[in-house]
MDTraj code that builds the backbone (N, CA, C; nanometers):
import mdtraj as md
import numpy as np

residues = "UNK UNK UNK UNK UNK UNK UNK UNK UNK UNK UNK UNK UNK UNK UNK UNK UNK UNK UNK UNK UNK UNK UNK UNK UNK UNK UNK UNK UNK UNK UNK UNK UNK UNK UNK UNK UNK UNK UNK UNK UNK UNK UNK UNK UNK UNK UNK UNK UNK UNK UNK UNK UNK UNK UNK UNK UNK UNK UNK UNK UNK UNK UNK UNK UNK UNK UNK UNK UNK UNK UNK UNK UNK UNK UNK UNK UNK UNK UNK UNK UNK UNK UNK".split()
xyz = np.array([
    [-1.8132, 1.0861, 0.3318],
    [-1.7746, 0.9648, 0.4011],
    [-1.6609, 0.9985, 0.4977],
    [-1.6361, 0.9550, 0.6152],
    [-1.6310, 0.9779, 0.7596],
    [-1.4646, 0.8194, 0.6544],
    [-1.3662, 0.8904, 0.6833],
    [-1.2527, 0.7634, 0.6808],
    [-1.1771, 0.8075, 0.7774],
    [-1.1474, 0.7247, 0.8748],
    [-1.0271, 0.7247, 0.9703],
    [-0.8829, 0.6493, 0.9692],
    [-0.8882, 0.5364, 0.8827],
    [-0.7543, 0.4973, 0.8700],
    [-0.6776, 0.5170, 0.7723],
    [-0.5750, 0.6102, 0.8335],
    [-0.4746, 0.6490, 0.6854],
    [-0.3364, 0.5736, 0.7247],
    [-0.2658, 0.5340, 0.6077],
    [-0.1841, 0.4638, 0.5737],
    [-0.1417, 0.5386, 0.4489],
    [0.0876, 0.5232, 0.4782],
    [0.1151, 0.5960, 0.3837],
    [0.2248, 0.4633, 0.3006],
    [0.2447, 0.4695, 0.1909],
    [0.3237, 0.3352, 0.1213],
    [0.3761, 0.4136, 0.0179],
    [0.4970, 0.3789, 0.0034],
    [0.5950, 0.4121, -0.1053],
    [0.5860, 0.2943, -0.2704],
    [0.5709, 0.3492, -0.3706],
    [0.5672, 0.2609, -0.4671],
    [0.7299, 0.2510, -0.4959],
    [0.7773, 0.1623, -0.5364],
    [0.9138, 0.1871, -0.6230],
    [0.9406, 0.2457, -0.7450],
    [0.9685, 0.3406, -0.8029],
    [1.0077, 0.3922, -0.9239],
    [0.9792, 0.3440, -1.0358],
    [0.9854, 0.2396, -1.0670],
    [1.0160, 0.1439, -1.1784],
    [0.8456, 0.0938, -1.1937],
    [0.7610, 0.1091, -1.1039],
    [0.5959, 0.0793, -1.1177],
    [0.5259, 0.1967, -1.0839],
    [0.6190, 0.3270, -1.0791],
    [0.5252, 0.4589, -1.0875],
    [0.4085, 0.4457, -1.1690],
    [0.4400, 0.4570, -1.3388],
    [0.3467, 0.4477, -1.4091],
    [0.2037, 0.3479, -1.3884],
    [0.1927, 0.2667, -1.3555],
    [0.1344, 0.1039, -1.3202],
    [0.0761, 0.1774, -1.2538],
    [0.0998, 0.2334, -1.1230],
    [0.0334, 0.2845, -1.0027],
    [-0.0219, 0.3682, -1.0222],
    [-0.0032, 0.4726, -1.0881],
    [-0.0870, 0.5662, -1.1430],
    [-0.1995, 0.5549, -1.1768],
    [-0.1412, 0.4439, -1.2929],
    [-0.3113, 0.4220, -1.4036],
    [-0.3908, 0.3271, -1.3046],
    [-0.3605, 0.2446, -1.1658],
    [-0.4420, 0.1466, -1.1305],
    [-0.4274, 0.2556, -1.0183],
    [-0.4884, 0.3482, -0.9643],
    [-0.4614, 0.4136, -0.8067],
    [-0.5631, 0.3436, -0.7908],
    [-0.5529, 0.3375, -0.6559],
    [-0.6839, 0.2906, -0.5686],
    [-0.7651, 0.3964, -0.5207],
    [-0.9193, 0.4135, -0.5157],
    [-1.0444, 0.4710, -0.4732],
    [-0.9458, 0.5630, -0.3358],
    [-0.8678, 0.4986, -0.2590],
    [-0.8865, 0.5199, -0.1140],
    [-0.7442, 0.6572, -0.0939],
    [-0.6794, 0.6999, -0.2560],
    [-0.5680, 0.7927, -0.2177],
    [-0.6284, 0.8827, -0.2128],
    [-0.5716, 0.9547, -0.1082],
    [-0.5991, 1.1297, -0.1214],
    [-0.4490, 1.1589, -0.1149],
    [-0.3535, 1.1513, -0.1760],
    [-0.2330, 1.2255, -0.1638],
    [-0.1111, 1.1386, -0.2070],
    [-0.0531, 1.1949, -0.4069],
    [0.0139, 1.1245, -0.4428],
    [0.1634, 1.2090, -0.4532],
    [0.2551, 1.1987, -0.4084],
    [0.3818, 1.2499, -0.4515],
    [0.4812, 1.2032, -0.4657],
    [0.5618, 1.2447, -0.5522],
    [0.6606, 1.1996, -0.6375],
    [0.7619, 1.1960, -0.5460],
    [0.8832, 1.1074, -0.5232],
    [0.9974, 1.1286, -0.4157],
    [1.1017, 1.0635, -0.4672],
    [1.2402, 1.1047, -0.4373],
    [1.3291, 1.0221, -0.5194],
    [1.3547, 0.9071, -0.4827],
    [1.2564, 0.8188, -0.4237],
    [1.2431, 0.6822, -0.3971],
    [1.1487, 0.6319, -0.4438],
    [1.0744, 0.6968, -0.4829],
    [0.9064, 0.6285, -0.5830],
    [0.8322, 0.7273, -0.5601],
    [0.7160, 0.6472, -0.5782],
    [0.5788, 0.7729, -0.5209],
    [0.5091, 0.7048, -0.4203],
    [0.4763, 0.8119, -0.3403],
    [0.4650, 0.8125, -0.1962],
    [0.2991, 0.8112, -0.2350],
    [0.2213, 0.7468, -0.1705],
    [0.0902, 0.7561, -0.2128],
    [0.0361, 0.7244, -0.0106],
    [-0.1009, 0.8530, -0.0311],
    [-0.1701, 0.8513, 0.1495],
    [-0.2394, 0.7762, 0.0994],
    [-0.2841, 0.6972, 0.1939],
    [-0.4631, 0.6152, 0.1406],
    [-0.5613, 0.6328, 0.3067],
    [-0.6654, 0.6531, 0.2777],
    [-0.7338, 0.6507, 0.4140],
    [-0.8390, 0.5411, 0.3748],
    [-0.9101, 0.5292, 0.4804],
    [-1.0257, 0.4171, 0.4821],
    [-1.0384, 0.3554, 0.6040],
    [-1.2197, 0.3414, 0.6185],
    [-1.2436, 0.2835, 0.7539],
    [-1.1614, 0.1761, 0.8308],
    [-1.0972, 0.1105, 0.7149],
    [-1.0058, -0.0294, 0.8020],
    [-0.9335, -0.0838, 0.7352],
    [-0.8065, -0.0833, 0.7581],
    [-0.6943, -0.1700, 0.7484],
    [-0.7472, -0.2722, 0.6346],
    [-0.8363, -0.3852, 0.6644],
    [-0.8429, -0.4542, 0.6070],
    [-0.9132, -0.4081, 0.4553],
    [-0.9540, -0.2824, 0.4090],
    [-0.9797, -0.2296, 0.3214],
    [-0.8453, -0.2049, 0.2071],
    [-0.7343, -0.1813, 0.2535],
    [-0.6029, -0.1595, 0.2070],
    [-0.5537, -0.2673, 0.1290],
    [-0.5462, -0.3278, 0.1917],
    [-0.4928, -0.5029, 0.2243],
    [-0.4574, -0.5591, 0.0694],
    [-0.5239, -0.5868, 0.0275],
    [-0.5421, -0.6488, -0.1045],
    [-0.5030, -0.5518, -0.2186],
    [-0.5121, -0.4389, -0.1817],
    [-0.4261, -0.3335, -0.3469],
    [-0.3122, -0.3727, -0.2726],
    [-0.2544, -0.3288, -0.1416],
    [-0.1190, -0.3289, -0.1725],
    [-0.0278, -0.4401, -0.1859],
    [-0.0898, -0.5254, -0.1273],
    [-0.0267, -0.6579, -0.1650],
    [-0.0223, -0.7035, -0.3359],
    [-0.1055, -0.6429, -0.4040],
    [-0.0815, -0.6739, -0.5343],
    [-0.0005, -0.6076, -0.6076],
    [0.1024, -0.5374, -0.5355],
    [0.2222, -0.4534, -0.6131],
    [0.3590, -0.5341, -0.5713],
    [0.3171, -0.6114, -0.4689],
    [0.4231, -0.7192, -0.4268],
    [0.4956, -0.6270, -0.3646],
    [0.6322, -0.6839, -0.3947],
    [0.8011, -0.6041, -0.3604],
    [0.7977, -0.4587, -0.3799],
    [0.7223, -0.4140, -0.4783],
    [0.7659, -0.2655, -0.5349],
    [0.6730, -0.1661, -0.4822],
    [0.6058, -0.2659, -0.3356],
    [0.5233, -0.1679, -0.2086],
    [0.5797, -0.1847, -0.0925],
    [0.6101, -0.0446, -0.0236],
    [0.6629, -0.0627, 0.0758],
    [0.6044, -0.0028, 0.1820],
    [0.5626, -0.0330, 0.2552],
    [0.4484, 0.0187, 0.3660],
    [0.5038, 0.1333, 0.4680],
    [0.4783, 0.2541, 0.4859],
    [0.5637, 0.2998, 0.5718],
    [0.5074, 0.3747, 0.7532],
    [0.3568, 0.3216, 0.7087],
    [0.3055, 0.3219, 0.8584],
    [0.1903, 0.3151, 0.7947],
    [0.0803, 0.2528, 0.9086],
    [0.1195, 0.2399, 1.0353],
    [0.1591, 0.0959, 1.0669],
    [0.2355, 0.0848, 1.1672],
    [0.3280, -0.0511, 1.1797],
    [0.2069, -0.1407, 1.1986],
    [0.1251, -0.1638, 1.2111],
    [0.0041, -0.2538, 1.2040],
    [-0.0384, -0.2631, 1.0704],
    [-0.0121, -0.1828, 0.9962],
    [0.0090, -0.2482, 0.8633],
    [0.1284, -0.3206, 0.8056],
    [0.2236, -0.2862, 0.8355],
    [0.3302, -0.3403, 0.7820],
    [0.3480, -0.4991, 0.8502],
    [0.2775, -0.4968, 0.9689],
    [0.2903, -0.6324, 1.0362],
    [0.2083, -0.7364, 0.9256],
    [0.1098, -0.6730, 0.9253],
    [-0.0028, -0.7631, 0.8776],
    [0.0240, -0.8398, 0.7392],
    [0.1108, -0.6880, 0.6319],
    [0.1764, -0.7663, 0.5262],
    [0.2254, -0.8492, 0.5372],
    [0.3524, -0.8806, 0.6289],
    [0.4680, -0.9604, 0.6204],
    [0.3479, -1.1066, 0.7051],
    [0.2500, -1.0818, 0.7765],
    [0.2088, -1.2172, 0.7828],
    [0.1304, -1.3061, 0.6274],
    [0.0781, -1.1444, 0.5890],
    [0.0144, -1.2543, 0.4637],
    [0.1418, -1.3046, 0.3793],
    [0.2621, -1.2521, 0.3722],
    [0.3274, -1.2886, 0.3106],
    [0.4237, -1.3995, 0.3409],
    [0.4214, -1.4183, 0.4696],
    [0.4298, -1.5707, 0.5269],
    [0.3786, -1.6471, 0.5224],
    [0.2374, -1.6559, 0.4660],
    [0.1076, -1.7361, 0.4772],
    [0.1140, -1.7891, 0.3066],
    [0.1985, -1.6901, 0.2126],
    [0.1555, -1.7224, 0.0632],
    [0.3056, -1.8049, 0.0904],
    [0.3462, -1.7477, 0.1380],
    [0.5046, -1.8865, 0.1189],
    [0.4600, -2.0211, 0.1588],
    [0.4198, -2.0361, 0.3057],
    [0.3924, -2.1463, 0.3162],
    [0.3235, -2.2280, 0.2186],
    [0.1976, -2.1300, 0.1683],
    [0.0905, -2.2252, 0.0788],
    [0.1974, -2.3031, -0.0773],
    [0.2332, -2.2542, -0.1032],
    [0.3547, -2.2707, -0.2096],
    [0.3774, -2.3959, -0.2005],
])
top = md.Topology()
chain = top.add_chain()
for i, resn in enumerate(residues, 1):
    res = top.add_residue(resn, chain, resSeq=i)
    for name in ("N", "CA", "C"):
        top.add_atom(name, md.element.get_by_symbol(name[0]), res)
traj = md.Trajectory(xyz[None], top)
């Protein structure tokens, strides 16, 4: 399988373990950093991502590509409002 979109996200420390046992299909590349674990993910599209990482909440931190990180902070404007 032919994947072109990679995206790299930092877990926070404290949900290493969690992340581990739930990785998603789409990592090819997990390492340990003294800020969490750094996990690559590739996949045909953005919107493939979307939904694991948002389900780690706060303790995901997106660190490119900025078209991802945009996109979080809208869904995450979108779950406030609904509230």
């Amino acid at each position: 399988m032919n994947r072109t979109y990679t995206a790299r996200v930092i877990f926070a420390a404290e949900i290493d373990p969690w992340v581990r046992e739930n990785m998603s299909s789409y990592a090819t590349d997990v390492t340990p950093t003294g800020e969490g674990l750094l996990v690559t993910l590739r996949a045909h599209q953005e919107a493939e991502l979307l939904q694991w990482i948002l389900g780690w909440g706060a303790g995901a931190r997106v660190l490119e590509p900025e078209t991802l990180k945009k996109r979080i902070l809208e869904e995450a404007r979108k779950m406030l409002q609904s509230c």
